[in-house]
C-alpha positions as CSV (number, residue, x, y, z in Angstrom):
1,X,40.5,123.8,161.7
2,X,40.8,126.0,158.3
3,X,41.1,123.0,156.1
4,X,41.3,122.6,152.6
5,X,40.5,120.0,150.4
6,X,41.7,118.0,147.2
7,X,39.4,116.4,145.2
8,X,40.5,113.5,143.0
9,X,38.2,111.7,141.4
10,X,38.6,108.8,138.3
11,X,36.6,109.7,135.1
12,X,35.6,107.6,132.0
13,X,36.1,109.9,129.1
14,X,36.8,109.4,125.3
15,X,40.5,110.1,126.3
16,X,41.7,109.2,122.3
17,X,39.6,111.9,120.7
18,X,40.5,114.2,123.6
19,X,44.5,114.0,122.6
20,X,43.8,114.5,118.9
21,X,42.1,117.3,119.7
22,X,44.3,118.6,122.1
23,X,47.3,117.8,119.8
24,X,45.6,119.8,117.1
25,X,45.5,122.4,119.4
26,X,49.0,122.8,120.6
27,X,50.6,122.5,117.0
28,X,54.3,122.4,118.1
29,X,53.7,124.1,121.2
30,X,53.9,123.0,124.6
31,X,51.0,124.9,126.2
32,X,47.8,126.4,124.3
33,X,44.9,128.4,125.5
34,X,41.3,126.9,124.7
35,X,38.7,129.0,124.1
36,X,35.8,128.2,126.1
37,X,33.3,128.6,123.2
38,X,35.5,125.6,121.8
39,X,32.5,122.7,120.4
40,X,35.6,120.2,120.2
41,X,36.0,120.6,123.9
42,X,32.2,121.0,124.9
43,X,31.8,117.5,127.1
44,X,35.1,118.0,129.1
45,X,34.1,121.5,129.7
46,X,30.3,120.4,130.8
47,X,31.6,117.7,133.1
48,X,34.2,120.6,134.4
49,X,31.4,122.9,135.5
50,X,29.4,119.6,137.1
51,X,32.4,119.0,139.1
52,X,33.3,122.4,140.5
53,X,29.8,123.5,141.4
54,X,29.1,119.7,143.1
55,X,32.0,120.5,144.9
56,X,31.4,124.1,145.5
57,X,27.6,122.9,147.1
58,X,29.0,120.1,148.9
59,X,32.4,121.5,150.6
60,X,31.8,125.2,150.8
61,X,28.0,124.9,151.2
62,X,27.7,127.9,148.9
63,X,23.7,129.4,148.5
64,X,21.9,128.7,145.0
65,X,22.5,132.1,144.4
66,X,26.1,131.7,143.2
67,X,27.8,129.2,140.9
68,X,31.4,128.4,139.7
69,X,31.7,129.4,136.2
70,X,34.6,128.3,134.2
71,X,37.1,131.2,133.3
72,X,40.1,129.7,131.6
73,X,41.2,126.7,129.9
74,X,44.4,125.3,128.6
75,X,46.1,122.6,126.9
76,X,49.8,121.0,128.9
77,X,51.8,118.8,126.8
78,X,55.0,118.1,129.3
79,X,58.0,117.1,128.2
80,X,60.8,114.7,129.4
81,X,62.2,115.9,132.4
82,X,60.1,119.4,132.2
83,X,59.7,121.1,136.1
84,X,56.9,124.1,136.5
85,X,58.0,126.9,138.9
86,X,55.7,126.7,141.6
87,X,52.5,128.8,141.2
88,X,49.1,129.4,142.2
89,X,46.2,130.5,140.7
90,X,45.2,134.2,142.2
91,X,42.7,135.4,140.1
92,X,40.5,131.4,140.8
93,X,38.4,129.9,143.3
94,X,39.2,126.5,142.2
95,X,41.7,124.9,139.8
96,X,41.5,121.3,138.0
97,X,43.5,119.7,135.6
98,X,42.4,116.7,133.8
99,X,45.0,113.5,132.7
100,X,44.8,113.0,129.0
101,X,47.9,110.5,128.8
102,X,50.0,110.1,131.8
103,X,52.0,106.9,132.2
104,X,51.9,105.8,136.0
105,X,55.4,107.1,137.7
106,X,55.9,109.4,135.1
107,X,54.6,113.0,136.9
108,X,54.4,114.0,140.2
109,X,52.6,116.8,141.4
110,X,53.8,118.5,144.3
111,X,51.3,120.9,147.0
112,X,52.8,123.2,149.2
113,X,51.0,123.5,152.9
114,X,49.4,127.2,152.8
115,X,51.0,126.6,156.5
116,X,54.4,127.0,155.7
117,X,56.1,127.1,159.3
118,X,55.3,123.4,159.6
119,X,58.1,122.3,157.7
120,X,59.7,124.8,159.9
121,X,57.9,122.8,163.0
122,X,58.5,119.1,161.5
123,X,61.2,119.6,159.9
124,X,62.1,116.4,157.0
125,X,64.9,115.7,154.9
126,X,65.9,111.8,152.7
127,X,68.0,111.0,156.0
128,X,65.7,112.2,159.0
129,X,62.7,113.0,159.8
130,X,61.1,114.0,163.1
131,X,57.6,112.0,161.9
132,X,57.4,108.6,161.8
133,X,54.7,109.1,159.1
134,X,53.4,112.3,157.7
135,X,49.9,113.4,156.7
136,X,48.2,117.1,156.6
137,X,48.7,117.7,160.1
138,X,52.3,117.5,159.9
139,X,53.0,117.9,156.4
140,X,54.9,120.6,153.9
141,X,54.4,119.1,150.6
142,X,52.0,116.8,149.8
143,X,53.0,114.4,146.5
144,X,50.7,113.1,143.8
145,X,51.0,111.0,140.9
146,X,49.1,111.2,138.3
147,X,47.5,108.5,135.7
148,X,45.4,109.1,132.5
149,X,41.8,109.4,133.2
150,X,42.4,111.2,136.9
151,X,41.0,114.6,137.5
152,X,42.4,116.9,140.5
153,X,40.3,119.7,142.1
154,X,42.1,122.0,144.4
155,X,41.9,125.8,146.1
156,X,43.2,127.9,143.4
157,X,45.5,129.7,145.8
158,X,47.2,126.1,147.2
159,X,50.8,126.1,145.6
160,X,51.7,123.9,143.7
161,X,54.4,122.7,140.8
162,X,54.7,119.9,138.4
163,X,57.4,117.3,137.2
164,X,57.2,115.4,134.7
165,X,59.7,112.1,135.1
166,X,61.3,109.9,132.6
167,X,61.4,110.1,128.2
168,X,57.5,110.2,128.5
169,X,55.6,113.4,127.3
170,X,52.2,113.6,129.4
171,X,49.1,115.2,128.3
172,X,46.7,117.0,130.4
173,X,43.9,120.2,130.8
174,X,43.8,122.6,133.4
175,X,41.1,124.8,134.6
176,X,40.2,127.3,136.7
177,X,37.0,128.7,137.8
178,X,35.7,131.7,139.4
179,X,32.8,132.1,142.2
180,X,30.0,134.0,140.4
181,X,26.5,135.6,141.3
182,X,24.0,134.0,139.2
């Protein structure tokens, strides 16, 4: 009961002209709002849409009379050894980010159980653990690592916080998108 899901799916983009762009971007920043309207940006932000409302039609079962429509954008570029405070989304339905260039083991992406007495429950730590193997029964913080070309979907209200690992810097989008009447 009262799941909630995590979508990760591989995608075959033009991942080369997406990081020029998105360096052009960011200048010498580290995170840049895109404008939706943004014709540079068009494909990932059609392909964006596609996903959320397949995902809205298939998981939520929502009527034809609504749709996910994209409300913000932005450009990450993390840096060596960079941590995001955890966060969620509030003012979302869903949230996404797209893996521009992302060296495997370089990133972890860490979601918090909306649940949180069950780390109270199953309690874990490096040198015990109660579990003798954990899933999202039994689970506080579920771990991912990303790669370049990987898109994650997830509940805009699942916390959640980056690291990124290592001298690498790793390149992504995120999105969010709002439940809309057509």
């Amino acid at each position: 009961i009262f799941s909630h899901f995590m979508a990760i799916e591989k995608l075959s983009l033009d991942n080369e002209n997406l990081k020029k762009e998105c360096l052009k971007a960011l200048g010498d920043k580290h995170q840049h709002h895109l404008s939706l309207d943004d014709k540079a940006f068009k494909p990932i932000f059609d392909e964006m849409s596609k996903q959320f409302n397949d995902l809205a039609k298939n998981t939520y079962k929502i009527s034809d009379s609504y749709e996910i429509k994209l409300t913000g954008c932005w450009v990450n570029r993390g840096l060596p050894d960079n941590i995001t405070a955890p966060h969620y989304h509030p003012t979302s339905t869903f949230s996404a980010v797209y893996y521009i260039d992302c060296e495997p083991g370089s990133s972890v992406v860490d979601f918090y159980s909306p649940t949180p007495i069950v780390g109270e429950k199953f309690p874990q730590t490096e040198d015990d653990s109660i579990c003798s193997s954990f899933n999202e029964f039994n689970s506080s913080i579920w771990k991912l690592f990303p790669y370049t070309g990987l898109l994650l979907m997830f509940p805009s209200w699942l916390m959640h916080r980056v690291e990124n690992k290592g001298n690498t810097n790793r390149m992504s989008i995120a999105f969010n998108g709002s439940l809309i009447k057509k």
